[in-house]
N, C-alpha and C positions, 0 to 999 in steps of 0.2 A: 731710800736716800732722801736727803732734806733738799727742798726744793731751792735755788738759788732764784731770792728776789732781788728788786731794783735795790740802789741807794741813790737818796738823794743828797746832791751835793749842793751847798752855799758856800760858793769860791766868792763873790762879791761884798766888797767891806760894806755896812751900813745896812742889810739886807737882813730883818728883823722877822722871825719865825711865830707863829702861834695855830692854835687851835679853833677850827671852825667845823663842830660837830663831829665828823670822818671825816675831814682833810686838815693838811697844812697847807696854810695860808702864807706866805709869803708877800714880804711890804717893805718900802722903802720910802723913809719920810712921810709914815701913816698912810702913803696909799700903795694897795691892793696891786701887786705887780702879778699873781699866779699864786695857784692852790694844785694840791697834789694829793689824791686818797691815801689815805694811811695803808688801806690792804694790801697796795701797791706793794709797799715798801719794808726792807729789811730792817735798815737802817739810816741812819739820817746823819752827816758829817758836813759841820758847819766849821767854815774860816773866817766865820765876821764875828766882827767884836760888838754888833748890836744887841746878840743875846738873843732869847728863848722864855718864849712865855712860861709861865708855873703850871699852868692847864696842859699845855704839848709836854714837859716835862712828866707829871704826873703821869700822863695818857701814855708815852712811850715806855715810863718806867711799870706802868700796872700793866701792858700788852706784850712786854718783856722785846719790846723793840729797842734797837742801840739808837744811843744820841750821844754823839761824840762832837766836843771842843779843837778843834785843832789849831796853833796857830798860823799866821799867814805863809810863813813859810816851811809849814806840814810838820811842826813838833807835835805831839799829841799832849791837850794842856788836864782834861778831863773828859768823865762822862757819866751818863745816867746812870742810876743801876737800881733797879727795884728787889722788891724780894727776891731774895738768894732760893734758887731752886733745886741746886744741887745735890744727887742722891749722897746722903750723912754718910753708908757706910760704904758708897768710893770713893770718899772725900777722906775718910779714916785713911783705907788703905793708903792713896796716896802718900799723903803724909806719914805713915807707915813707912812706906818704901822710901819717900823722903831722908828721913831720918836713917834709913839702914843702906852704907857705905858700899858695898857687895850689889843691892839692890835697883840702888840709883848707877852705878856706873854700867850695868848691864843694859840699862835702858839708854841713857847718855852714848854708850857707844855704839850703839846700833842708828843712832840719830847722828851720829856724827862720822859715822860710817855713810849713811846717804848722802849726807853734807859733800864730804870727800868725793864720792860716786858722781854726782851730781857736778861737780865743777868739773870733772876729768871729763863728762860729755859733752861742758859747753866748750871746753876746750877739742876734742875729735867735730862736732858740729863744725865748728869756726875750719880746720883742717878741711873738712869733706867739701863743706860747700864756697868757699874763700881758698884757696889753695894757691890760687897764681898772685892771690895778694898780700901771703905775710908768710914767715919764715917755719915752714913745714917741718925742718929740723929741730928747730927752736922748741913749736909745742910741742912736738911728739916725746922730745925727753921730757918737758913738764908734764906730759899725762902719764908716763912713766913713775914719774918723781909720783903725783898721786895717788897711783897705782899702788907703791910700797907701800904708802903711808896708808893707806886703806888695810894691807896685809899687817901692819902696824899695830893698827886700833882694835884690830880684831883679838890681838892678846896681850892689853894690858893691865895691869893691875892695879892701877890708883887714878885718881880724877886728874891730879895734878899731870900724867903721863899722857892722858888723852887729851888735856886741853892742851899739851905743848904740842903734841901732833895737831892738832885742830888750825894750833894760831901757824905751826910750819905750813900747813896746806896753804890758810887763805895768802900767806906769804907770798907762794909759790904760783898760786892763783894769780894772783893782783900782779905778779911780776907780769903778766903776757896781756893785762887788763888792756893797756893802750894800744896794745897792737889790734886788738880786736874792735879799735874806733878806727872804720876806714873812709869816712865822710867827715869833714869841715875838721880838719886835722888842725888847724892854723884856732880857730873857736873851741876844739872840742878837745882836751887833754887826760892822761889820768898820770898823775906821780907817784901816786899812793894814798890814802884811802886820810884824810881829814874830815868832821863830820860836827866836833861842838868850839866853833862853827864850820860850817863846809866854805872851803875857799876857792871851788871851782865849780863849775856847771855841772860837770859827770857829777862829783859830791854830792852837790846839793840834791842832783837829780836821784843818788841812789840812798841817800838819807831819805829822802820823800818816800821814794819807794818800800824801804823797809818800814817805815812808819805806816803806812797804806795794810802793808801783809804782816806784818805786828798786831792790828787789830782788828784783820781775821781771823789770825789764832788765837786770842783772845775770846773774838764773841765765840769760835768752834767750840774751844777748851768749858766753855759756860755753858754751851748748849747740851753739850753729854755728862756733864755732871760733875766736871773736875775745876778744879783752884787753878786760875792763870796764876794767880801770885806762889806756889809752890813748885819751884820747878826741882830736875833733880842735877843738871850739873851746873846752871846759874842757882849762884844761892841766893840766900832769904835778904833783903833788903827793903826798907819800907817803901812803900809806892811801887816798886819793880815788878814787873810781870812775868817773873821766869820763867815759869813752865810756858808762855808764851814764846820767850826767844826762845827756851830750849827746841822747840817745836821752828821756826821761823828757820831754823840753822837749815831745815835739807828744802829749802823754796828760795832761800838766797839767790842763785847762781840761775837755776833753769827759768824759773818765775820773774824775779826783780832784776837783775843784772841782766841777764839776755832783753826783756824789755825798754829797760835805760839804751844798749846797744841798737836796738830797733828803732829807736825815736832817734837817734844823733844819724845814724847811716842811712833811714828812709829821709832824713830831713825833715821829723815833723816836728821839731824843734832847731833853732838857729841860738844865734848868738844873741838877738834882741829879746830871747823868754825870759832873759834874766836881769838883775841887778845887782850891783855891789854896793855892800852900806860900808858906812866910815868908817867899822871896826875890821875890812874885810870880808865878811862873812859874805856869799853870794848866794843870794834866793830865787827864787820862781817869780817873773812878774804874775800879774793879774791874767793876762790873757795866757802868758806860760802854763800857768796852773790849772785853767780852764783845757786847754791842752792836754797837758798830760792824765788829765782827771778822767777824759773823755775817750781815750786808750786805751786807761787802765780797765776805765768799765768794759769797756771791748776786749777786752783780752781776758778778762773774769769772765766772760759770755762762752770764751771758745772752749771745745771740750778736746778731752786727750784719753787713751783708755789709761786705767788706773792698772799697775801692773800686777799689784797683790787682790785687788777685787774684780779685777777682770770682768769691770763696764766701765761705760763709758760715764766719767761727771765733768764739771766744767773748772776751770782752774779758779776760777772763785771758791769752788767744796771743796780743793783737793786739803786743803786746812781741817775743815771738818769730818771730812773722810779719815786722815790721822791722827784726828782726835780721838774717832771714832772706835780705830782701831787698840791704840791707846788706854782708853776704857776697857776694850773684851781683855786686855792682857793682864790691867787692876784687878776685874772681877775673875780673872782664871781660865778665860775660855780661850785664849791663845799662851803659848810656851814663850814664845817670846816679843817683842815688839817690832814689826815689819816696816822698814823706813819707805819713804817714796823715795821710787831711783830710778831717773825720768833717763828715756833713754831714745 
């Protein structure tokens, strides 16, 4: 299994990137604030608008290391990419299966199968261990409700029928979303799920978060040999990363959502991490985003056993691990495509 490295983050606006031999250099109004060895590091994600030498550039694009754009308030705007490494003929197949209706929804529903799986436990979690603080009735029909909708997906026959169960579930999901914020209730809200732009804190915070685990499946989907950009039940659209979201859909709920809940109810975020700009839209301050940046990497650290490979990797690979698997199923050495379904 692929080892999970650092990343390095540049949360501070003005904060100007380049190359000194094997390190990054880091500077701020031409002087030398810190330097970081390249070996270190997996990847590199910058939210300054001072930019990126052509030399780090070149260097991370020919070491096949990521360097991602993001902007201040966690959109992903670009990023590096060197030669395409991709093996040609699982790159075929995909696209292959891509293209064949029958092929793509068997894989779509098993990922949207764990999707479903995956929100009905963070709803039992929330029951088991919160139980004298929210209405035990309540979830236990919506994990019910998921329940079918899981026995649903298992037999249907057109894309259009799985994504309507898909978009029922996250429905049904998001309905109990608020109740499972039990800290700074008066700060901390969820009405339902707004996102271009986010118009509350929970929002903006779980926009951040999918954009964060977006492009881990991304770099995973690159590293074993497949097209983020071809997914099979997000279609083809230019710039879009499908087979990334498609992939992104069973890490939603146990990975980003339970983490967004973790930072509001431990209080490692208040009402002050954020701001509201003139059009509404509410974003991550500075020190906010430093914050949650500094979590996220901690909780990519912790490991969990993986239930279909049975070791242990850390929730940062659990992306690349399903990539992984993903790939034996293209090339033939698995029957079918086995979701993570975190439990």
């Amino acid at each position: 299994m692929k080892k999970l490295l650092n990343t390095l983050y540049v949360t501070v606006p003005g904060r100007y990137l380049s190359l000194d031999g094997e390190n990054v250099v880091i500077s701020q109004e031409g002087c030398e604030i810190g330097r970081v060895p390249l070996h270190n590091l997996d990847r590199i994600m910058t939210f300054s608008h001072a930019g990126v030498s052509p030399a780090l550039m070149g260097k991370c694009a020919s070491d096949g290391r990521e360097l991602v754009f993001m902007s201040r308030n966690g959109r992903f705007l670009a990023r590096v990419e060197g030669e395409v490494r991709g093996n040609v003929l699982l790159r075929r197949q995909q696209y292959r299966i891509a293209d064949h209706a029958g092929q793509s929804l068997e894989i779509a529903r098993n990922m949207i199968i764990g999707k479903l799986y995956n929100s009905r436990w963070v709803l039992e979690r929330t029951v088991r261990d919160h139980a004298l603080r929210i209405d035990v009735q309540k979830f236990k029909r919506k994990s019910a409700f998921l329940q079918e909708l899981i026995l649903k997906s298992e037999k249907v026959q057109t894309m259009d029928e799985l994504r309507g169960l898909e978009g029922e579930g996250a429905s049904v999901y998001f309905s109990v979303f608020d109740d499972m914020i039990l800290q700074q209730k008066d700060d901390f809200y969820f009405h339902g799920r707004n996102k271009r732009p986010p118009l509350d804190p929970v929002n903006a915070m779980l926009s951040f978060a999918y954009s964060m685990a977006a492009g881990l499946c991304t770099s995973a989907l690159e590293a074993v040999g497949l097209d983020p950009y071809v997914g099979f039940m997000h279609t083809d659209r230019p710039g879009r990363r499908s087979l990334a979201l498609d992939l992104i859909e069973e890490f939603r709920a146990p990975l980003c959502d339970r983490f967004v809940l973790m930072l509001i109810n431990k209080r490692m975020v208040t009402s002050k991490d954020f701001e509201k700009r003139e059009d509404g839209a509410v974003i991550l301050t500075d020190e906010g985003r430093r914050t949650f940046i500094a979590a996220w990497q901690k909780r990519k650290d912790e490991e969990l056993r993986h239930p279909f490979l049975e070791e242990k990797v850390e929730w940062g690979m659990l992306p690349y691990a399903q990539a992984l698997l993903l790939a034996r199923l293209l090339r033939g050495d698995l029957d079918c495509y086995p979701p993570f379904m975190w439990k």
